[in-house]
C-alpha positions in Angstrom: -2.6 45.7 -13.2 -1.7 47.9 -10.3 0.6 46.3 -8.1 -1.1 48.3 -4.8 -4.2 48.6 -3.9 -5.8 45.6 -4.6 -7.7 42.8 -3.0 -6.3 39.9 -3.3 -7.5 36.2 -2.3 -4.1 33.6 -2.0 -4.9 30.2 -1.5 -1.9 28.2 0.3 -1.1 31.7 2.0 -0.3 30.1 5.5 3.6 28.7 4.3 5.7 28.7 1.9 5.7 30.6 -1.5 2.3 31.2 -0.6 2.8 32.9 2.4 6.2 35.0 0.9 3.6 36.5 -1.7 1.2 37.1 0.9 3.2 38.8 2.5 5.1 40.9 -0.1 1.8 42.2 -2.0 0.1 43.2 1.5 3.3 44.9 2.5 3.0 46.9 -1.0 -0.5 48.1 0.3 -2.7 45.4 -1.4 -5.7 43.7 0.9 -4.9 40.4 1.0 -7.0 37.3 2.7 -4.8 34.4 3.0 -6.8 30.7 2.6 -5.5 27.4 3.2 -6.5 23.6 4.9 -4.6 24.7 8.5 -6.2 27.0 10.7 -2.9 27.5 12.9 -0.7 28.4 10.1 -2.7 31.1 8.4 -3.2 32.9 12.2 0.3 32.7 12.2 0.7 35.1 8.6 -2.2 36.9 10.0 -0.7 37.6 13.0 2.8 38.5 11.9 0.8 40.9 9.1 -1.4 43.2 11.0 -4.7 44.0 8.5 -4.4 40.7 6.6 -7.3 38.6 6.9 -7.3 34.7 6.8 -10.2 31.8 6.6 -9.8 28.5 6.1 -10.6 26.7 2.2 -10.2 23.3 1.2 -10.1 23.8 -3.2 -10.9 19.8 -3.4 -14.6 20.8 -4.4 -16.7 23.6 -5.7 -19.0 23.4 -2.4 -16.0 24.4 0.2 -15.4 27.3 -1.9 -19.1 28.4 -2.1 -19.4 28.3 1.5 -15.9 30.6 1.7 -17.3 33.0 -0.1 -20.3 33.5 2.7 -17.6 33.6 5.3 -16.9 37.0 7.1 -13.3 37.6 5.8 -14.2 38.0 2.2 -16.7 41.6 2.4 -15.0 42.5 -0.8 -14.7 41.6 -4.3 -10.8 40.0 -4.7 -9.5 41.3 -7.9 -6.5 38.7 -7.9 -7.2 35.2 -7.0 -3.7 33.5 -6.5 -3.7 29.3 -6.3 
């Protein structure tokens, strides 16, 4: 795998290790839409990384993650889904 160029879908991308590979794969010139429970915190990585996209996804259930897929942020297939 390429380590640029990429889309790439992280789940739990608003803190933590989630956000720190968020971040380091978008600043290596990979798409990356960050997911996660918490609205606030995902605006937050958003924010601080210009050109990354965010939506909120609860993984308890396969309907939450259906209904992601509809949602604006993902116009792309993700070639990398991290969890």
């Amino acid at each position: 795998m390429n380590i640029t160029g990429n889309t790439l879908l992280i789940t739990g991308g608003g803190t933590g290790i989630g956000r720190a590979l968020a971040e380091a794969l978008h600043a290596r010139g990979n798409r990356v839409i960050v997911t996660g429970r918490r609205e606030a915190p995902l605006r937050a990585v958003a924010a601080a990384n210009p050109g990354m996209a965010w939506g909120t996804l609860d993984m308890a259930g396969s309907s939450p993650v259906r209904g992601f897929a509809g949602q604006g942020a993902v116009r792309e297939q993700a070639e990398v889904l991290a969890i």
